[in-house]
C-alpha positions in Angstrom: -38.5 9.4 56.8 -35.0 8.4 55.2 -33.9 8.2 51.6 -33.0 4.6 52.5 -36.1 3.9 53.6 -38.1 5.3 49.6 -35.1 3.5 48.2 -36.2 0.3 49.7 -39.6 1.0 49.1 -39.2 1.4 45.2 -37.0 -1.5 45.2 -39.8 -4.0 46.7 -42.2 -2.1 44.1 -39.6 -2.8 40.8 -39.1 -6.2 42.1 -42.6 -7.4 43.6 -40.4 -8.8 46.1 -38.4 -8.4 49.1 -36.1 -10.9 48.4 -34.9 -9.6 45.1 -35.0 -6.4 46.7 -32.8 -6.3 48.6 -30.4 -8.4 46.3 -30.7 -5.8 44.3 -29.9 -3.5 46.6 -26.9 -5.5 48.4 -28.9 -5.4 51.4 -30.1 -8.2 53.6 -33.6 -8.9 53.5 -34.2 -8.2 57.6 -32.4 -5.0 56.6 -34.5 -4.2 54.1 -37.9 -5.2 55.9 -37.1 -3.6 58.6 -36.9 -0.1 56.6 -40.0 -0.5 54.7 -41.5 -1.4 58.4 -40.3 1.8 59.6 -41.9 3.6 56.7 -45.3 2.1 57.2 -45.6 3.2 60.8 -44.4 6.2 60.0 -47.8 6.7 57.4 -49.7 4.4 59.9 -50.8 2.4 56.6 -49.2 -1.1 54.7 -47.8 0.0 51.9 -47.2 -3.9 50.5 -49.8 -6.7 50.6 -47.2 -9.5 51.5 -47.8 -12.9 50.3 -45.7 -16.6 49.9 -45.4 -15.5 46.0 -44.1 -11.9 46.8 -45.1 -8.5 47.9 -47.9 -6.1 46.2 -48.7 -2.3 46.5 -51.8 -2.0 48.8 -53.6 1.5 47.5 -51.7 3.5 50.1 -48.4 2.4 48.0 -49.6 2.9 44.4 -50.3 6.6 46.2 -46.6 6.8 47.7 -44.6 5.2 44.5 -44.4 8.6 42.2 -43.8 10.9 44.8 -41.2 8.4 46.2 -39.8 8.2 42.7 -39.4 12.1 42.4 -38.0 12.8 45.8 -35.0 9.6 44.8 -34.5 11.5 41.7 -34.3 15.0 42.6 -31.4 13.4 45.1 -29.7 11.7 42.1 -29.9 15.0 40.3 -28.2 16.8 43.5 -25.3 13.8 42.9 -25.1 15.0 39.7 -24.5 17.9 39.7 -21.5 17.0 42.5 -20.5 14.6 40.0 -19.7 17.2 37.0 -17.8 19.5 39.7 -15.5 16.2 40.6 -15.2 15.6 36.6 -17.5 12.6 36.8 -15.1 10.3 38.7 -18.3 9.1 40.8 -21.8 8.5 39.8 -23.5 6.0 37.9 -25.5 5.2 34.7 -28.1 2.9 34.3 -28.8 1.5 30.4 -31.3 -0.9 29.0 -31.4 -2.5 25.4 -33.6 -3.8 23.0 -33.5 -7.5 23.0 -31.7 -7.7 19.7 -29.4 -5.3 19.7 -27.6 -6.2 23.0 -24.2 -7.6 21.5 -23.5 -4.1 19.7 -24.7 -1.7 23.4 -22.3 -4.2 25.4 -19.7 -3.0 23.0 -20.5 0.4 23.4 -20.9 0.0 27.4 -17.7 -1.5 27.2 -16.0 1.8 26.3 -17.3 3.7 28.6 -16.5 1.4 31.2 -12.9 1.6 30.3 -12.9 5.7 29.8 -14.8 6.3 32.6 -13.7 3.2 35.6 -15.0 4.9 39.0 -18.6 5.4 37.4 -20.9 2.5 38.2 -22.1 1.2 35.4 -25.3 -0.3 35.5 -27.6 -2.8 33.0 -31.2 -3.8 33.0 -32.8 -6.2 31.6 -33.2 -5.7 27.7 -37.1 -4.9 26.8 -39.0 -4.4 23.5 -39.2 -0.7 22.4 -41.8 -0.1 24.4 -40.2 -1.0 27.9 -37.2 0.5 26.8 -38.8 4.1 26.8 -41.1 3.5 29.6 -37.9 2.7 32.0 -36.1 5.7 30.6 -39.2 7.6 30.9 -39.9 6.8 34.6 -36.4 7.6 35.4 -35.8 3.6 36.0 -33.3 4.2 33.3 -30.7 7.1 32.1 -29.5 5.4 28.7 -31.7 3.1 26.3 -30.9 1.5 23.1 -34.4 1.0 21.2 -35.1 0.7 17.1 -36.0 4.2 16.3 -40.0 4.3 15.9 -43.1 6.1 16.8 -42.9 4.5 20.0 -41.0 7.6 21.6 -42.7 9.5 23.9 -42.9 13.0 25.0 -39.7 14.5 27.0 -37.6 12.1 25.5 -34.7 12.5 22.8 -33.3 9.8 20.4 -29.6 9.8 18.6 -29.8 7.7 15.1 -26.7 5.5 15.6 -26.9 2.7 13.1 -29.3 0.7 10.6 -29.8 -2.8 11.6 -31.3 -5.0 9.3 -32.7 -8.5 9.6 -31.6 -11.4 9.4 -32.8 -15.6 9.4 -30.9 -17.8 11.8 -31.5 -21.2 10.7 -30.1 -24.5 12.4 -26.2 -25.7 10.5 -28.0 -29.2 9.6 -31.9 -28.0 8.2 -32.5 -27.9 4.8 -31.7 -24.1 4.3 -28.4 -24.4 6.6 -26.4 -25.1 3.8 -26.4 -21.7 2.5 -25.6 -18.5 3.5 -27.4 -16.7 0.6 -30.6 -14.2 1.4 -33.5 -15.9 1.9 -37.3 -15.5 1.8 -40.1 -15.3 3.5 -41.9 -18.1 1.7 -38.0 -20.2 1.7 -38.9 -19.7 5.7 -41.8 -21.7 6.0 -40.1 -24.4 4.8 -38.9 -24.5 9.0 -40.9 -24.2 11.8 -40.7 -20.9 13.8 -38.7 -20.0 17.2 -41.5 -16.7 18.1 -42.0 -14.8 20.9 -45.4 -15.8 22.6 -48.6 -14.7 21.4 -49.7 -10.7 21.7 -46.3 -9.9 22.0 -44.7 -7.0 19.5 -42.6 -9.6 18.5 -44.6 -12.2 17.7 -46.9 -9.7 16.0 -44.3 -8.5 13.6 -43.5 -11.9 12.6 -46.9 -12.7 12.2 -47.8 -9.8 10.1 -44.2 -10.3 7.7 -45.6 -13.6 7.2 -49.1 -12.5 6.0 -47.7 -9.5 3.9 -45.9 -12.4 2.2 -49.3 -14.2 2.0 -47.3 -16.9 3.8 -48.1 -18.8 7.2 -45.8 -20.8 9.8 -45.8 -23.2 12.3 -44.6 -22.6 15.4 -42.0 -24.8 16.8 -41.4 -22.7 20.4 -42.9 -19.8 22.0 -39.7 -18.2 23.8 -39.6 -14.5 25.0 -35.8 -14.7 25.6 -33.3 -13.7 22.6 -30.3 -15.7 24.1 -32.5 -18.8 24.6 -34.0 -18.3 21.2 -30.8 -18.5 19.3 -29.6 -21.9 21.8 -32.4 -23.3 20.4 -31.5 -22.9 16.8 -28.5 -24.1 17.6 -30.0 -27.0 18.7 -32.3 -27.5 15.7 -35.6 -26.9 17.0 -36.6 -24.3 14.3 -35.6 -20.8 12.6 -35.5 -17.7 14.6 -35.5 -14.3 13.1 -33.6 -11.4 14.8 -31.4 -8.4 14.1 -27.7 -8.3 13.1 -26.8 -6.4 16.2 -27.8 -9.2 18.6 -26.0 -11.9 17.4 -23.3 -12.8 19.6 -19.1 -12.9 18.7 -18.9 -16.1 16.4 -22.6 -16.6 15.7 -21.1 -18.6 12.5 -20.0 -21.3 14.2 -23.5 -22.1 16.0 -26.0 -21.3 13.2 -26.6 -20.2 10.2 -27.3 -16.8 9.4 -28.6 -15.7 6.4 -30.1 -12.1 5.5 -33.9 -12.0 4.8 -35.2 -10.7 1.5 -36.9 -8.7 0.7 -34.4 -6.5 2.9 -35.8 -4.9 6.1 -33.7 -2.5 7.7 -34.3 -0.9 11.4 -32.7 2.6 12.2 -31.3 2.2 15.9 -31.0 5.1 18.4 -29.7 5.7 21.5 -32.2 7.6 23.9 -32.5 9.9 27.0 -34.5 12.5 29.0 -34.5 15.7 27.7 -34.3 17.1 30.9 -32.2 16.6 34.0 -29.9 14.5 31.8 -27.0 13.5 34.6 -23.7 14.2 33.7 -22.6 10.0 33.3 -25.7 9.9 31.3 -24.4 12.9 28.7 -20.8 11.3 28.9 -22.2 7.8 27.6 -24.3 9.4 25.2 -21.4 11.1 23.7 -19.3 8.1 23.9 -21.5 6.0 22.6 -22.0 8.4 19.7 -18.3 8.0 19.1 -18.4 4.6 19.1 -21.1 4.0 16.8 -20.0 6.6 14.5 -16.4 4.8 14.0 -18.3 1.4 13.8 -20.5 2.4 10.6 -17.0 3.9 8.7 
């Protein structure tokens, strides 16, 4: 058995697929194939059920995953620890956001890109809370960026960085784009609403603001995608609510933003493992400490 080999492995488990496997892995799929191939006859078992839509774990694979995931782990704390002797010149971090607050972590990514260039910086795909601890959790993750709530689980340590607060995006030409003055929840339903689909914590919280306000909307899209959502303010399809840290550089120009009353604020933090913390991940934390701390002044 080769590391390359669980490394593939957990890649086509991640992905559900061998294609975007091995793109993520800058491998080519017969490459890849082959060493997941090797692996099964190695157990004597499939470890994927392999289909025209993808690839899923057969029973033998759910078994393998963990144990794969701890042995690829231990190896990147052995790298690690190499890392801190060579002054973290190699290495990598991996960091996933919260939806809404990805314009304020690029900016803090950004920084530790430039401090630390030979560290390979990489970024998942922002998640609700939730999925942000879970992929810090599994290890999937060093750094997350998530609103600091009771969602945190055991063996993992958050950093207040900033308060966030909310904030109405309405489209430049609606009837409340005129102003950039607070507005309300009942002002609101004068719109249609850009929410995320149903069941999701998203769309939940703007459901319950709504009925705390004993208000109602109507939806005008379901979209699960921040960037998307705010394109589609632009383009007058309906009001969106989000966070200030997720609005992109000149957000003015596209929209209207307007704060929402009453005011609702959201303590960020920035998150890790409590234990076997990698060197690149302590350096980011503290950097990112840094930043934050000179932002708020």
């Amino acid at each position: 058995m080769e590391l390359q080999q669980l490394r593939c492995f957990v890649a086509v488990a991640d992905h559900g697929s061998f294609t975007r496997a091995a793109q993520a892995l800058v491998l080519s799929q017969p490459t890849l194939s082959q060493s997941v191939g090797k692996l099964e006859a190695e157990f004597g078992t499939e470890l994927f059920q392999r289909t025209s839509r993808g690839a899923a774990l057969t029973s033998a694979g759910e078994i393998l995953l963990e144990p794969a995931r701890k042995v690829l782990e231990s190896v990147g704390h052995t790298q690690a620890a190499v890392d801190a002797i060579h002054g973290l010149t190699t290495g990598s971090v991996t960091v996933v956001t919260f939806k809404a607050f990805t314009t304020q972590a690029a900016a803090a990514m950004s920084v530790f890109a430039k401090r630390f260039p030979t560290v390979t910086l990489r970024v998942l795909a922002p998640q609700n809370d939730d999925g942000v601890f879970d992929a810090v959790s599994s290890g999937k993750a060093d750094i997350g960026f998530a609103r600091d709530i009771e969602l945190l689980g055991a063996g993992l340590k958050i950093h207040r960085i900033t308060i966030e607060e909310s904030a109405a995006l309405v489209p430049k030409d609606s009837v409340l784009g005129a102003s950039t003055e607070p507005i309300t929840v009942t002002e609101l339903t004068r719109l249609p609403m850009i929410v995320g689909p149903p069941g999701s914590l998203v769309r939940t919280a703007v459901e319950k603001l709504f009925a705390d306000n004993g208000s109602r909307f109507e939806v005008a899209a379901e979209c699960d995608h921040h960037e998307t959502s705010i394109q589609l303010v632009r383009g007058g399809v309906g009001a969106y609510l989000s966070t200030r840290g997720g609005l992109p550089p000149h957000i003015d120009e596209m929209v209207t933003v307007r704060r929402l009353e009453p005011h609702r604020e959201w303590p960020m933090g920035i998150v890790h493992r409590i234990e076997h913390v990698t060197p690149a991940a302590v350096a980011f934390t503290s950097v990112a400490l840094e930043h934050f701390s000179k932002a708020v002044r």
